[in-house]
C-alpha positions as CSV (number, residue, x, y, z in Angstrom):
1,X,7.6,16.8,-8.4
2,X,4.8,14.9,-9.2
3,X,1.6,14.8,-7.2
4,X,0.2,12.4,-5.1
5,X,-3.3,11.7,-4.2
6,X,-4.4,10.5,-0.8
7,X,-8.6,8.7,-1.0
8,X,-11.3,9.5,1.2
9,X,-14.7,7.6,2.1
10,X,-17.2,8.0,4.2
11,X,-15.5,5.8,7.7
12,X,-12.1,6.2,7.1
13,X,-9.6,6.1,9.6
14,X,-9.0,9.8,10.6
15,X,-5.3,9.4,12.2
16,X,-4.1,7.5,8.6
17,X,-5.5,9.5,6.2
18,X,-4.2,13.3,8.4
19,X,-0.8,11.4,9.6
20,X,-0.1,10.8,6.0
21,X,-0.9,14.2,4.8
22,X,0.6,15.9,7.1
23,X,3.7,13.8,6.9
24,X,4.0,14.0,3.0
25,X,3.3,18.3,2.8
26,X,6.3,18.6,5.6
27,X,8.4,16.7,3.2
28,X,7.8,19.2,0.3
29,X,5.5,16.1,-1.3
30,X,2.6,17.7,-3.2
31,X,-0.5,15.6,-2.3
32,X,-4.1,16.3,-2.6
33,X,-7.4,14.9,-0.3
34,X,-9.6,13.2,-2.9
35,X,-13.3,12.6,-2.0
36,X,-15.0,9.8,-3.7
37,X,-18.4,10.7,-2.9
38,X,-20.4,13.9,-4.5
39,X,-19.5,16.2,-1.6
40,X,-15.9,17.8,-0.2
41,X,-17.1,17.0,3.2
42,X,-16.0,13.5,4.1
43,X,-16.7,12.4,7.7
44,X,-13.9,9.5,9.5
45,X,-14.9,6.1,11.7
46,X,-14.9,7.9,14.5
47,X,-16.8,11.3,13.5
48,X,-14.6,13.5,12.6
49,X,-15.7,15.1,9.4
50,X,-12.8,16.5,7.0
51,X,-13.1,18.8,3.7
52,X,-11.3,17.0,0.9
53,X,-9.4,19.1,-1.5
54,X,-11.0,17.7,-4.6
55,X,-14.3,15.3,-5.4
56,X,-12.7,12.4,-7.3
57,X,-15.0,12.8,-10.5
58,X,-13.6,16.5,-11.0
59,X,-10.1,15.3,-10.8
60,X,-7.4,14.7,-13.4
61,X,-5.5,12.0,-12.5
62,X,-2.2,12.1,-15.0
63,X,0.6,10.3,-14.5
64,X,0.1,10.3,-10.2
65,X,3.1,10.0,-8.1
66,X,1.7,7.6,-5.6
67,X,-2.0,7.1,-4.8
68,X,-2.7,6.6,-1.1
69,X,-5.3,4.5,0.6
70,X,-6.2,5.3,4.3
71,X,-7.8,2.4,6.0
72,X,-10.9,1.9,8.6
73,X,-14.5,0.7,8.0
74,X,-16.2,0.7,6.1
75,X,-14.0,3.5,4.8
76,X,-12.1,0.8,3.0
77,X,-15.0,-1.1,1.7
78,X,-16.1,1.9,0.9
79,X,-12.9,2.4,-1.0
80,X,-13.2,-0.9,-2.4
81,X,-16.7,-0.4,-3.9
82,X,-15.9,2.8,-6.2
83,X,-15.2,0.7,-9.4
84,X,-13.5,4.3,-10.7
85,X,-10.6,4.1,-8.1
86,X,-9.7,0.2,-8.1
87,X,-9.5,0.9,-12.9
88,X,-6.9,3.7,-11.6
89,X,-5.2,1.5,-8.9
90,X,-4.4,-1.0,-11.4
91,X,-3.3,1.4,-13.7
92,X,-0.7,3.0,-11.0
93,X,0.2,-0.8,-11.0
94,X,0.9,-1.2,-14.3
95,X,2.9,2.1,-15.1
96,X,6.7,2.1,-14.8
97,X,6.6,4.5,-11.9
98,X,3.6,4.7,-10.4
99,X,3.2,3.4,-6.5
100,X,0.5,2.8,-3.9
101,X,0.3,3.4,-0.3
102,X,-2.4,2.0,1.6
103,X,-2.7,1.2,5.9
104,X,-4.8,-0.6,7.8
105,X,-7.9,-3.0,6.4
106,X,-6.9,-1.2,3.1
107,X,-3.7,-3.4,1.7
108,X,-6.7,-6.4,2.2
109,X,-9.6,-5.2,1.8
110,X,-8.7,-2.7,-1.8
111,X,-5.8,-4.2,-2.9
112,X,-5.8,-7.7,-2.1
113,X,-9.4,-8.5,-3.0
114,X,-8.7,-6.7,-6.8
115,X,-5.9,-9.1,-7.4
116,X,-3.2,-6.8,-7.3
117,X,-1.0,-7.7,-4.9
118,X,-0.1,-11.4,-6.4
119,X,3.8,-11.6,-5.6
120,X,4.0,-9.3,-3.3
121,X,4.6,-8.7,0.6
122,X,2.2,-7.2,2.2
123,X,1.0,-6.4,5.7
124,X,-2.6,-5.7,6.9
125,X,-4.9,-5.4,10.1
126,X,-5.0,-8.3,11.9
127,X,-8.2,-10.3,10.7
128,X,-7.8,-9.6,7.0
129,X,-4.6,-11.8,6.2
130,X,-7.3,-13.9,4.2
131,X,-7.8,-11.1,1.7
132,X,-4.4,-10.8,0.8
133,X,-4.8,-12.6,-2.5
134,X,-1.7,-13.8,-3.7
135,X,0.3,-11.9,-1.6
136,X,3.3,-13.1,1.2
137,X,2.0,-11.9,4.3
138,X,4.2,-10.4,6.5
139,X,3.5,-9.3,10.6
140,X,5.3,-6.1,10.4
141,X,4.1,-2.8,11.5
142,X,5.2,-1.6,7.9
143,X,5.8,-3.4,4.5
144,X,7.6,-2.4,1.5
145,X,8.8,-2.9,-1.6
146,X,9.4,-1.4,-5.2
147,X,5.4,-0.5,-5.9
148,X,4.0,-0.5,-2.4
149,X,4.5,0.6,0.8
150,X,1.5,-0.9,3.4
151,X,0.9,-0.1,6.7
152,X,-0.8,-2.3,9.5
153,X,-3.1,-0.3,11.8
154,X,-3.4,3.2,13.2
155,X,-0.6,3.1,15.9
156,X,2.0,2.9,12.4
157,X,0.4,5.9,10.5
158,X,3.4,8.1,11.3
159,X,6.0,5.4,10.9
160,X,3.8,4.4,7.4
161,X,4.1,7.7,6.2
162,X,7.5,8.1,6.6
163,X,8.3,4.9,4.8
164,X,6.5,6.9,2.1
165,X,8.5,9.6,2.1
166,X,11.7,7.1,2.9
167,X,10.6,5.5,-0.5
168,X,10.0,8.5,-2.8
169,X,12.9,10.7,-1.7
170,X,15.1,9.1,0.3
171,X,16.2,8.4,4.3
172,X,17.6,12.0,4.1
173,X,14.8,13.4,3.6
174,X,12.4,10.5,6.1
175,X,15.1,11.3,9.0
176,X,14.6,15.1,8.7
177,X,10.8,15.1,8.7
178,X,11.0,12.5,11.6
179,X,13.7,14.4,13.5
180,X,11.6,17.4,12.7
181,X,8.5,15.6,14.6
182,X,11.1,14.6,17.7
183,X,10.6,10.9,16.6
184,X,13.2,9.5,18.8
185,X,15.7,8.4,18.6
186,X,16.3,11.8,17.1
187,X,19.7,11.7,14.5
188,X,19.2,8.0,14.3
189,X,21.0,7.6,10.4
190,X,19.2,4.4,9.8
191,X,14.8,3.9,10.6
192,X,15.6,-0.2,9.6
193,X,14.3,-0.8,13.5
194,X,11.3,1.3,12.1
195,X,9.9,-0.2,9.0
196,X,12.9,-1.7,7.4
């Protein structure tokens, strides 16, 4: 299976970037903690310092699986400012299977404002709508579609992440890891009342 790399700045939002992780490695997905700055140590909105598993300029990035976008400020302007990572968004764009996950002021603030989410839906924190360039916006907790899946706000980083999962290997695979997690209602065959 191909990997998948998740993006950290300095101010991102601690519960979307760990949910996601978390949610990804108990699905068997391999996915790695970039940092974008010169150190492993990469410290959230709220404090909470975490150790990346690679610095972005040391890192190979062939032929990613998904590339994943945590939200929070200025984590995300943060994001948004490292010209290296919006070249290799629009890359994952371009290629015949790449996708991109992204939560929060993210979907806006990344995305949106580099043009690449013209024709698609997308959802967002509430405020940021306006930097949805070209996209259809959409008030759903979760959004997605056959390059994206985006998230709204912290409260969805579990249900986000499982749309990931949902996307890349199937609802099989979402229900088990949800199941797994006691996400109720536990056995449920069909997460539609979820994130559709």
């Amino acid at each position: 299976m191909k990997e998948s790399f998740l993006f950290l700045a300095n101010g991102f939002e601690e519960i979307e970037a760990l949910t996601a992780v978390d949610v990804l490695r108990r699905a068997e997905m391999p996915v790695r903690t970039v940092s974008i700055t010169s150190s492993l140590q990469v410290t959230g909105a709220h404090g909470v310092t975490v150790k990346a598993d690679v610095i972005y300029d040391s890192t190979l990035f062939a032929d990613p699986a998904w590339l994943i976008l945590p939200g929070g400020m200025p984590g995300a302007e943060n994001l948004a400012g490292f010209a290296p990572l919006t070249g290799l968004l629009a890359r994952q764009l371009a290629s015949e299977e790449g996708r991109i996950a992204a939560i929060c002021a993210a979907p806006a603030v990344v995305l949106g404002r580099a043009g690449l989410l013209k024709g698609h839906k997308a959802t967002c924190y509430p405020g940021f709508e306006g930097d949805l360039i070209g996209a259809e916006y959409e008030d759903r907790a979760v959004v997605a579609d056959d390059k994206f899946v985006l998230g709204n706000g912290p409260a969805n980083a579990l249900v986000w992440a499982l749309a990931i999962v949902d996307k890349a290997l199937g609802n099989d695979r979402s229900r088990g890891v949800a199941n797994g997690m006691l996400l109720y209602p536990c056995g449920n065959d069909n997460f539609d009342f979820l994130f559709g």
